[in-house]
PyMOL CGO cylinders between C-alpha atoms (Angstrom):
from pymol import cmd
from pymol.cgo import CYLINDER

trace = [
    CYLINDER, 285.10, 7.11, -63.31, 281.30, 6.23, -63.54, 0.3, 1, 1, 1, 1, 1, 1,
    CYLINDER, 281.30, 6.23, -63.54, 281.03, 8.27, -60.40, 0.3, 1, 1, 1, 1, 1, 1,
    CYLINDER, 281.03, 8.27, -60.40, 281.61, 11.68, -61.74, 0.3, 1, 1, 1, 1, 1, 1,
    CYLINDER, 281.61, 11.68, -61.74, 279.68, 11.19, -65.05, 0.3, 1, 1, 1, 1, 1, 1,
    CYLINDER, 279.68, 11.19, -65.05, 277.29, 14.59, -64.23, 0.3, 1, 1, 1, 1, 1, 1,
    CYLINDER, 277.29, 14.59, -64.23, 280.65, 16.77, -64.07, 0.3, 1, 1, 1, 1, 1, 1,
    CYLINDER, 280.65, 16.77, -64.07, 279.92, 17.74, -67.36, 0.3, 1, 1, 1, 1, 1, 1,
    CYLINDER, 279.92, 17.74, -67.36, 279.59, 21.66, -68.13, 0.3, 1, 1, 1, 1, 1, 1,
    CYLINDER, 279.59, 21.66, -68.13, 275.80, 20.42, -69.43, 0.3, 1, 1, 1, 1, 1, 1,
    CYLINDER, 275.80, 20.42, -69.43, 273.99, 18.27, -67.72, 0.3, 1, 1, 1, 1, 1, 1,
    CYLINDER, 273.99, 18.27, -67.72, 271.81, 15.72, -69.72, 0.3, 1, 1, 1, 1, 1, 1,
    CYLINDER, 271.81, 15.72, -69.72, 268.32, 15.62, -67.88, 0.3, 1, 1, 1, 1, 1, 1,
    CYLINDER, 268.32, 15.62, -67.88, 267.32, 12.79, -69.80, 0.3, 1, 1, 1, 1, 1, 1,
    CYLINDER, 267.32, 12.79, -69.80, 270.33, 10.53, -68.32, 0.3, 1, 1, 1, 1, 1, 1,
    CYLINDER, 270.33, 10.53, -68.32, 268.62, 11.38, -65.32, 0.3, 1, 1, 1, 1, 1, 1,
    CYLINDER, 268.62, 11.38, -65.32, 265.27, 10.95, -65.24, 0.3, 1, 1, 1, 1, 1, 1,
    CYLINDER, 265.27, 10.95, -65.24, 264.33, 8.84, -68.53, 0.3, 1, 1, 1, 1, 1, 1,
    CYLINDER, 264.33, 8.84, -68.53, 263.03, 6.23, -68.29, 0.3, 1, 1, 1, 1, 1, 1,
    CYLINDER, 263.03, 6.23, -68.29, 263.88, 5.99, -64.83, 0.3, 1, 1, 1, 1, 1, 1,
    CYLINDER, 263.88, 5.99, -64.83, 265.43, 8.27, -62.15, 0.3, 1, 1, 1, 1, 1, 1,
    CYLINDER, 265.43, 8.27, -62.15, 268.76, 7.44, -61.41, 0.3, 1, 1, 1, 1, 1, 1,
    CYLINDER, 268.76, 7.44, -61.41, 268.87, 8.45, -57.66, 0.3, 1, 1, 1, 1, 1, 1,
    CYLINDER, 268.87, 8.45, -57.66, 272.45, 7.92, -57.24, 0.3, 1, 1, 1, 1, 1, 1,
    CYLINDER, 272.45, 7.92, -57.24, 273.08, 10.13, -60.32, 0.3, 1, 1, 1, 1, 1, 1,
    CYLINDER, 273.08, 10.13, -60.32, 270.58, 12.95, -59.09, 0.3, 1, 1, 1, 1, 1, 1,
    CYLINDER, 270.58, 12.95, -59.09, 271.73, 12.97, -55.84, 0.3, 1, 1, 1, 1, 1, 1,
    CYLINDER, 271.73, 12.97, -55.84, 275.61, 13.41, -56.96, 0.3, 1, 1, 1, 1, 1, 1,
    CYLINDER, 275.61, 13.41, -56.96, 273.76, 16.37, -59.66, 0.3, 1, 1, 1, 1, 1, 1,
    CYLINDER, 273.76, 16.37, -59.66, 272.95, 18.06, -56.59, 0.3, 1, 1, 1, 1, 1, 1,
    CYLINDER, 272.95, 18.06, -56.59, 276.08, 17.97, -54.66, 0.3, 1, 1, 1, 1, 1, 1,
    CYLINDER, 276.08, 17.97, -54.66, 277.80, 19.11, -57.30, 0.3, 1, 1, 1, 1, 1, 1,
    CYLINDER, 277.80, 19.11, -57.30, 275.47, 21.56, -58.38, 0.3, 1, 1, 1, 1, 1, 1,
    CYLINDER, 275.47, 21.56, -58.38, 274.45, 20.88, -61.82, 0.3, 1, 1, 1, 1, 1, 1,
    CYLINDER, 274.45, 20.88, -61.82, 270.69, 20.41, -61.46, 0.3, 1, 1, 1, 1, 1, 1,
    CYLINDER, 270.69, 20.41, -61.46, 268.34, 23.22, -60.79, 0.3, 1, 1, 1, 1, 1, 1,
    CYLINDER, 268.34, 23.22, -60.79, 264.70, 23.66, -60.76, 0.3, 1, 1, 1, 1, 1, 1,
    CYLINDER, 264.70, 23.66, -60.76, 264.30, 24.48, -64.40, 0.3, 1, 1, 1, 1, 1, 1,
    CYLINDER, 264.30, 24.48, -64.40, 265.89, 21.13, -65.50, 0.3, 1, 1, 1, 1, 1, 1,
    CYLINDER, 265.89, 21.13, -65.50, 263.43, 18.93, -63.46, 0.3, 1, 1, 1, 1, 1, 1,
    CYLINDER, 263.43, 18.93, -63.46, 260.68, 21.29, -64.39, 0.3, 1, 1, 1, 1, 1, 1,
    CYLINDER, 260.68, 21.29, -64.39, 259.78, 19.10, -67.41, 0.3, 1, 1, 1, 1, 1, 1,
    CYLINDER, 259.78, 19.10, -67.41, 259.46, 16.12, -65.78, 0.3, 1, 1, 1, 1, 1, 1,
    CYLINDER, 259.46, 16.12, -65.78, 257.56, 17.42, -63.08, 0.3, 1, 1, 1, 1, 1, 1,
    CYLINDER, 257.56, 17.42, -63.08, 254.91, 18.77, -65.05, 0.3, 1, 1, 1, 1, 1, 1,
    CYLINDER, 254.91, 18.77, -65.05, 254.13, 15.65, -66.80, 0.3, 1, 1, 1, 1, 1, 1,
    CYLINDER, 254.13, 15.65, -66.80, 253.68, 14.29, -63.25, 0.3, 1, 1, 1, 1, 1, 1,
    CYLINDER, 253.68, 14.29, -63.25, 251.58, 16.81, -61.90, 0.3, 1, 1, 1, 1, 1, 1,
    CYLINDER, 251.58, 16.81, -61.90, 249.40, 17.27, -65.07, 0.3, 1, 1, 1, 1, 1, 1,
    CYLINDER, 249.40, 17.27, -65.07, 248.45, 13.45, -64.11, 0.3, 1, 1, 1, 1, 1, 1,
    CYLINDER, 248.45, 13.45, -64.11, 248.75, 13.19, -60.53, 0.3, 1, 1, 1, 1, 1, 1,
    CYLINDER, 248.75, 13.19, -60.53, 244.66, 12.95, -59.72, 0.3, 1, 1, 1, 1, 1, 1,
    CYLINDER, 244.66, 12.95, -59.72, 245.60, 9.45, -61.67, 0.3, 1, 1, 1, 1, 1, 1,
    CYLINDER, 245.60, 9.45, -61.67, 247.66, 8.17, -58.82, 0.3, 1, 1, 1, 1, 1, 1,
    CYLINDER, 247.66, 8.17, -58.82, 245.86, 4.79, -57.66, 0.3, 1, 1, 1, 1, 1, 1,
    CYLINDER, 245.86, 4.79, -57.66, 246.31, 3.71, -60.83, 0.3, 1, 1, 1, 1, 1, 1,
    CYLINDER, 246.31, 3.71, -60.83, 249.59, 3.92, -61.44, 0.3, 1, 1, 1, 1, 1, 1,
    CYLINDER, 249.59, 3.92, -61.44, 251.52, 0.46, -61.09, 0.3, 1, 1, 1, 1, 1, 1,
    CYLINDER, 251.52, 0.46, -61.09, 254.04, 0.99, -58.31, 0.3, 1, 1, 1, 1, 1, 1,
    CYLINDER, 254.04, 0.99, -58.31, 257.18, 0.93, -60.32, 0.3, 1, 1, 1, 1, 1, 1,
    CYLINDER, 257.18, 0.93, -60.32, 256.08, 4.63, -61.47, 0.3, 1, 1, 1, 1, 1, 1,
    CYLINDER, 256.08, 4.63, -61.47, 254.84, 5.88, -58.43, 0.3, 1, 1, 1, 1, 1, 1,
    CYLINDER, 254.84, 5.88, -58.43, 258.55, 5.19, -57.01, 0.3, 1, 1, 1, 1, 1, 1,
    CYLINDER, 258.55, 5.19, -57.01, 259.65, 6.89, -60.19, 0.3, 1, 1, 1, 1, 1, 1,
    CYLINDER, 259.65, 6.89, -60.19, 257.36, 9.81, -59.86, 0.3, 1, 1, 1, 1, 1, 1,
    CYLINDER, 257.36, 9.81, -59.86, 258.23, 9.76, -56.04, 0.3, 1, 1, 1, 1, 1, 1,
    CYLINDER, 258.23, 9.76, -56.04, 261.81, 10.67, -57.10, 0.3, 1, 1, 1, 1, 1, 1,
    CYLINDER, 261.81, 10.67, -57.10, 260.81, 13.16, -59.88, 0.3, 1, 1, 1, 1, 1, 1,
    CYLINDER, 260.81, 13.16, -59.88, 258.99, 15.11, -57.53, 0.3, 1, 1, 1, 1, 1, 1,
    CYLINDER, 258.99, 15.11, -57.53, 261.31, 14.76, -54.18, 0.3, 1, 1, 1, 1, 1, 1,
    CYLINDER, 261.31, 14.76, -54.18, 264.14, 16.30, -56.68, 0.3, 1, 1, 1, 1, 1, 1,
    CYLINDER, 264.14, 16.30, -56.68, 262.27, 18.97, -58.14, 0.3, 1, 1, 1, 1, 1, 1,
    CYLINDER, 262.27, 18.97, -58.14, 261.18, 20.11, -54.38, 0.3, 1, 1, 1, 1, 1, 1,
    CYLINDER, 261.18, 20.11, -54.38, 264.77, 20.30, -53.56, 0.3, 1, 1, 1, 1, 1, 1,
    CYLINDER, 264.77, 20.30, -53.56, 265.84, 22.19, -56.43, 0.3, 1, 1, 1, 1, 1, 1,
    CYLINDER, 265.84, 22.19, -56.43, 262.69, 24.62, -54.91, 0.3, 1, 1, 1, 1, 1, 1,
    CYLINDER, 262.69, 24.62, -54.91, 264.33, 24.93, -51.50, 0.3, 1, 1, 1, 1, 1, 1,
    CYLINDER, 264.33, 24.93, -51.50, 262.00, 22.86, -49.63, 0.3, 1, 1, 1, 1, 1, 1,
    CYLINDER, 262.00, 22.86, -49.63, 261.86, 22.75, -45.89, 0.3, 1, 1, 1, 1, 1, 1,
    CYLINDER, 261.86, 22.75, -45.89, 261.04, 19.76, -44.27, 0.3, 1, 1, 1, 1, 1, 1,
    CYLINDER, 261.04, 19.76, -44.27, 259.32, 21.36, -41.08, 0.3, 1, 1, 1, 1, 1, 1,
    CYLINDER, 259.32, 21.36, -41.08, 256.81, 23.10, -44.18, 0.3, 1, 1, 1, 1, 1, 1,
    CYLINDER, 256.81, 23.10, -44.18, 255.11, 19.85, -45.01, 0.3, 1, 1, 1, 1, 1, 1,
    CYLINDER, 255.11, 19.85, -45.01, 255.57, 18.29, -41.83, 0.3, 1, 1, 1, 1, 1, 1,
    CYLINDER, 255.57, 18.29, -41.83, 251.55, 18.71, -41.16, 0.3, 1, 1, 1, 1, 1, 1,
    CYLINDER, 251.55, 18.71, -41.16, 250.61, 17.36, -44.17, 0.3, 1, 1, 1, 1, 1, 1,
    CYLINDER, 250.61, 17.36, -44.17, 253.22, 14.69, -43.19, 0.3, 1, 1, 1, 1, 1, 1,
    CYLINDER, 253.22, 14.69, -43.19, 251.83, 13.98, -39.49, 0.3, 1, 1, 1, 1, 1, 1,
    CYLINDER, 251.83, 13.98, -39.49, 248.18, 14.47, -40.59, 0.3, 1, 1, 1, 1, 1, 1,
    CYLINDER, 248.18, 14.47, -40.59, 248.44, 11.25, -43.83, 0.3, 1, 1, 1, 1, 1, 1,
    CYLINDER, 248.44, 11.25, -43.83, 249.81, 9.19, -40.47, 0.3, 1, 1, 1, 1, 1, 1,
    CYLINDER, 249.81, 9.19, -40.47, 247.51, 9.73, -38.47, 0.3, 1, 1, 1, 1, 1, 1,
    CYLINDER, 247.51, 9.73, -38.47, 244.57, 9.17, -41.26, 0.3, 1, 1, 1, 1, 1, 1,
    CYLINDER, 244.57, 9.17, -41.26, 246.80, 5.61, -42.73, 0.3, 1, 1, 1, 1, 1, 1,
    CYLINDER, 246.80, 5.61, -42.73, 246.30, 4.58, -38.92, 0.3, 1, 1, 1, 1, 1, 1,
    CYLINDER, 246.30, 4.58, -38.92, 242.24, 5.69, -39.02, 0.3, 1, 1, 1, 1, 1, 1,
    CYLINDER, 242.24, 5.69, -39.02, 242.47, 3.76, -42.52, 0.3, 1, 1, 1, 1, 1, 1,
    CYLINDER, 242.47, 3.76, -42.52, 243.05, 0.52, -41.10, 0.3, 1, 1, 1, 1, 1, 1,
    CYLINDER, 243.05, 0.52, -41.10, 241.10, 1.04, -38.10, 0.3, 1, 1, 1, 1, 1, 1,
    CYLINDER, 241.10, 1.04, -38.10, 238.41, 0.92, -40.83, 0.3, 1, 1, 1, 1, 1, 1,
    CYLINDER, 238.41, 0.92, -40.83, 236.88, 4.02, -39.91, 0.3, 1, 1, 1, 1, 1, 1,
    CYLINDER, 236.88, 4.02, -39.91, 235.71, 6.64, -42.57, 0.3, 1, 1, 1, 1, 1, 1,
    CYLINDER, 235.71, 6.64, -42.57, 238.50, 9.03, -43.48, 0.3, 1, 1, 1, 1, 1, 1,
    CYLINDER, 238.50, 9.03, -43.48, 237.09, 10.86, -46.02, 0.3, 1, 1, 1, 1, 1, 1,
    CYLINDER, 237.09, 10.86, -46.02, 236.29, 14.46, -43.32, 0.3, 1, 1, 1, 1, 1, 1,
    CYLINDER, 236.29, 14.46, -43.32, 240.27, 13.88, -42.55, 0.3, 1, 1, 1, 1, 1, 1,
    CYLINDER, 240.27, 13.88, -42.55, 240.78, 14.49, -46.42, 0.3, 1, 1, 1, 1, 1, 1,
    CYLINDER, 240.78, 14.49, -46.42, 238.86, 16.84, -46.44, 0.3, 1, 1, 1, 1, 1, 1,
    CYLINDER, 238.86, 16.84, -46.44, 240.74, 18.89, -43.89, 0.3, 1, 1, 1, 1, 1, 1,
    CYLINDER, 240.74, 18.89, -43.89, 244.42, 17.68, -45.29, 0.3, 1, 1, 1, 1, 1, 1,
    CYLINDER, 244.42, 17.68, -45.29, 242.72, 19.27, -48.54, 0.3, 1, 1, 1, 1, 1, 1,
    CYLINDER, 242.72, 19.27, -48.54, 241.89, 22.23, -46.96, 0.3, 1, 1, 1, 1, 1, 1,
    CYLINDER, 241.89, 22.23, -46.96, 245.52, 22.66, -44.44, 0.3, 1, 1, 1, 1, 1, 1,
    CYLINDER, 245.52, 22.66, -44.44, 247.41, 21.69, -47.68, 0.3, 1, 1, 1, 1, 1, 1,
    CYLINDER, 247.41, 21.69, -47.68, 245.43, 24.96, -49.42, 0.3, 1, 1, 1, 1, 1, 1,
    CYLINDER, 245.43, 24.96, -49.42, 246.35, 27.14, -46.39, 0.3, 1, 1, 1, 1, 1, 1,
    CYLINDER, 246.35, 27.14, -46.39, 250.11, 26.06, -46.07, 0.3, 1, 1, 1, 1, 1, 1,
    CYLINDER, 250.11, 26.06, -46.07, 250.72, 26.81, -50.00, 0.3, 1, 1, 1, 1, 1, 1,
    CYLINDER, 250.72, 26.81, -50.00, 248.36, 30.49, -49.22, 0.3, 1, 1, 1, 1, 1, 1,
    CYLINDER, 248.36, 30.49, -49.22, 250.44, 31.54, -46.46, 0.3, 1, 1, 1, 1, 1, 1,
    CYLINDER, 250.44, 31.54, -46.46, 253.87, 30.75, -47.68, 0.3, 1, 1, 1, 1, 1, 1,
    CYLINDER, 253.87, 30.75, -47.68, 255.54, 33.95, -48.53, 0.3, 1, 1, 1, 1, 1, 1,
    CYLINDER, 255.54, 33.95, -48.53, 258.81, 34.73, -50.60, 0.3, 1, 1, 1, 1, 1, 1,
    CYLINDER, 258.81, 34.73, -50.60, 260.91, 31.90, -51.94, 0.3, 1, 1, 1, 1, 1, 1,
    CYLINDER, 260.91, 31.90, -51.94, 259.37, 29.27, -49.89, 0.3, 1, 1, 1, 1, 1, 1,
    CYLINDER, 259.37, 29.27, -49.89, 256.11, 30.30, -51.82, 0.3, 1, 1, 1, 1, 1, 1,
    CYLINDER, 256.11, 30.30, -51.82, 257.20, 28.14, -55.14, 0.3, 1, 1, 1, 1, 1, 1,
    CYLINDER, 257.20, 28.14, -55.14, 258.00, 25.24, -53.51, 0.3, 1, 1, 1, 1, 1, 1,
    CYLINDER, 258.00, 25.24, -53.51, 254.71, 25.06, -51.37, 0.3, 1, 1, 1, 1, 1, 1,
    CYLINDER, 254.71, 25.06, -51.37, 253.02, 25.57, -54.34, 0.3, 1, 1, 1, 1, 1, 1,
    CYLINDER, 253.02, 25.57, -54.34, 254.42, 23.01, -56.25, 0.3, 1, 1, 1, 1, 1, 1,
    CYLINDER, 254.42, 23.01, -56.25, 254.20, 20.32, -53.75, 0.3, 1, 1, 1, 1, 1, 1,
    CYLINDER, 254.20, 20.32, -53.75, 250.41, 21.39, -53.20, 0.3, 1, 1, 1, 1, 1, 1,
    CYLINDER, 250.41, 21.39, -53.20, 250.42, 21.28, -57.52, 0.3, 1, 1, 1, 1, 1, 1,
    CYLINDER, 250.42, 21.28, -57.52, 251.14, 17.41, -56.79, 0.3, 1, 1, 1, 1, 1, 1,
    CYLINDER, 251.14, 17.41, -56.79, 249.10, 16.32, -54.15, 0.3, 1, 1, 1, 1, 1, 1,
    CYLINDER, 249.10, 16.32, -54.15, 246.00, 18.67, -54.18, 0.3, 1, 1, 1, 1, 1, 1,
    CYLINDER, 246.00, 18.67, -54.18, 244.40, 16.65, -57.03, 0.3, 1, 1, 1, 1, 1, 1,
    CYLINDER, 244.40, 16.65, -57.03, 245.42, 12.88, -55.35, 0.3, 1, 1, 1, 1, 1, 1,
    CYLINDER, 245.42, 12.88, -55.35, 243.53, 14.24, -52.21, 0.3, 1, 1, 1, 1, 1, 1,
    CYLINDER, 243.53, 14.24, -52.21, 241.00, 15.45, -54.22, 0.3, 1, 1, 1, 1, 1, 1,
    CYLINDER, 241.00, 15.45, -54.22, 240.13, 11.88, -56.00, 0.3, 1, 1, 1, 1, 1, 1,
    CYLINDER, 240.13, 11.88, -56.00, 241.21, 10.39, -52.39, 0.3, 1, 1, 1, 1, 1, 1,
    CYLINDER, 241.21, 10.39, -52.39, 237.82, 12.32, -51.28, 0.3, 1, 1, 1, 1, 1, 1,
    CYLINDER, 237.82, 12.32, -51.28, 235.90, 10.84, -54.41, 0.3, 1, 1, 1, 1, 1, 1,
    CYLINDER, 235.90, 10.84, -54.41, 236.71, 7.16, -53.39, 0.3, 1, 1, 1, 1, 1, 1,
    CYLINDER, 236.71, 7.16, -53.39, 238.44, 7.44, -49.88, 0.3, 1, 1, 1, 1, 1, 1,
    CYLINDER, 238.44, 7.44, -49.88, 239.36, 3.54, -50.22, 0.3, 1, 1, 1, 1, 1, 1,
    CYLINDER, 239.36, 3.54, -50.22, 242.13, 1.99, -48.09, 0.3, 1, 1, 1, 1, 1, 1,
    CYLINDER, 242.13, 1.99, -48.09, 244.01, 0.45, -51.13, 0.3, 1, 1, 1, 1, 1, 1,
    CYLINDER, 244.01, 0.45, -51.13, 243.72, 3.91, -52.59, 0.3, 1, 1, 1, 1, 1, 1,
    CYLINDER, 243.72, 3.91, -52.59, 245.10, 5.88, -49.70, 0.3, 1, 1, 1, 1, 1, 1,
    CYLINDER, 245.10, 5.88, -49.70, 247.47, 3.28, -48.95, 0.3, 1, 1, 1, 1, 1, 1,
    CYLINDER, 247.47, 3.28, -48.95, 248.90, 4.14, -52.07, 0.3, 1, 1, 1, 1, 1, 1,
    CYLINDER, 248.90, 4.14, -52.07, 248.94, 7.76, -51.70, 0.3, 1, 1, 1, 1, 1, 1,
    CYLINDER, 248.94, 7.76, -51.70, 250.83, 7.60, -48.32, 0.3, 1, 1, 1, 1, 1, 1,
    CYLINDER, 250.83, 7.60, -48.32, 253.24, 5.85, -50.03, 0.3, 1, 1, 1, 1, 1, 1,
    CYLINDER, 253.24, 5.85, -50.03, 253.99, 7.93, -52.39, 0.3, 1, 1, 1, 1, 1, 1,
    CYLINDER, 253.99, 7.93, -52.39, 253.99, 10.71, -49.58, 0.3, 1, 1, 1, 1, 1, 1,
    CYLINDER, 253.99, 10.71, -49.58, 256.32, 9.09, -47.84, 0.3, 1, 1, 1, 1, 1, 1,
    CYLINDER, 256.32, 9.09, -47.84, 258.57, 8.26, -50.72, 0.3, 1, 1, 1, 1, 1, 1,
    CYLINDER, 258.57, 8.26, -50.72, 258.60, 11.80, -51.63, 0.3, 1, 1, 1, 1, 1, 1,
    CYLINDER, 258.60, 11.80, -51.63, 259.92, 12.88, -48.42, 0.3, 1, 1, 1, 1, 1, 1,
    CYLINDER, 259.92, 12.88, -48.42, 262.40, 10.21, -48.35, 0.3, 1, 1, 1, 1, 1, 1,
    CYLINDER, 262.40, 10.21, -48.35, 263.87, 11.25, -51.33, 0.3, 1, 1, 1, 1, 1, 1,
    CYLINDER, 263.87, 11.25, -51.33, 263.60, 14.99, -50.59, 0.3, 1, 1, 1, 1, 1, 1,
    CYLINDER, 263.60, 14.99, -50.59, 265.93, 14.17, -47.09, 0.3, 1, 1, 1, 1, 1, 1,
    CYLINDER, 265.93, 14.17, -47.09, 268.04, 11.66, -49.42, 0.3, 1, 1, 1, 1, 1, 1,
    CYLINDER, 268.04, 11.66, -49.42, 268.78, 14.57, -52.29, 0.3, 1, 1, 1, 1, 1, 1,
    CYLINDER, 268.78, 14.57, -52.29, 269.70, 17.14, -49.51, 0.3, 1, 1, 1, 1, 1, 1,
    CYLINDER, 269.70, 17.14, -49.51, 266.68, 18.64, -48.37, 0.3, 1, 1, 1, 1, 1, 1,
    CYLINDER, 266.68, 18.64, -48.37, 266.76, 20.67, -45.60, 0.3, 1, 1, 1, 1, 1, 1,
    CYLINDER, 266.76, 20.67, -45.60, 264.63, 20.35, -42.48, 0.3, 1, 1, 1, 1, 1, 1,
]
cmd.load_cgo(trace, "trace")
């Protein structure tokens, strides 16, 4: 019975996503398709309108915002293989990070590849690009302000957890 509680003809966002995502919950939204773009939309925004804020955020709600943000990509249509770069290049920079070596010219570019994946992306794909770019342009940015380990450590984190979640919710590759 709990299983099916999202069958309903309207779907209440808030069970969803306040205060916490319920993955289980989203993930079942989506198979049954009762959760589109325009519902996560909300929650999105608040994320992205605060995402250059990202090291600070405790890591409770950057799992949270991790979830948001994976879902909201989905319901966007997007591919796997389009962040895949971006994806690839925060390894290879985590591995620099530890190294010790300076990482802040590898931002730089990620900046910069992240600007020309979401510029070249044409038709349908072109929302989804955009939003994810929405999200992590301004972490990057403040990445290249104080390219810390700690700091990036974070960010790659919430990378990855964003792409977990993406696969988890039905993402495509």
């Amino acid at each position: 019975m709990e299983r099916h509680r999202y069958r309903a003809s309207v779907l209440d966002a808030s069970k969803l996503f306040e205060p916490y995502p319920d993955i289980i919950g989203i993930k079942e939204a989506f198979e049954h398709r009762k959760l589109g773009w325009d519902v996560i939309k909300p929650y999105y925004d608040k994320i992205a309108e605060n995402a250059k804020t990202l090291p600070k955020w405790d890591p409770e709600k950057r799992f949270a915002d991790a979830v948001v943000v994976a879902a909201y990509l989905v319901a966007q249509d997007l591919k796997t293989n389009q962040v895949r770069k971006i994806l690839d290049m925060a390894r290879s920079i985590e591995l620099k990070s530890r190294r010790g070596d300076n990482i802040k010219e590898d931002l730089i570019k990620m900046r910069f590849l992240l600007a020309y994946i979401a510029g070249k992306a044409t038709g349908k794909s072109r929302y989804s690009i955009e939003a994810f770019h929405k999200v992590l342009d301004p972490i990057i940015a403040e990445l290249i302000k104080e390219p810390s380990l700690e700091n990036f450590e974070k960010f790659y984190e919430f990378l990855q957890a964003v792409v977990a979640y993406h696969k988890f919710f039905g993402g495509k590759d």
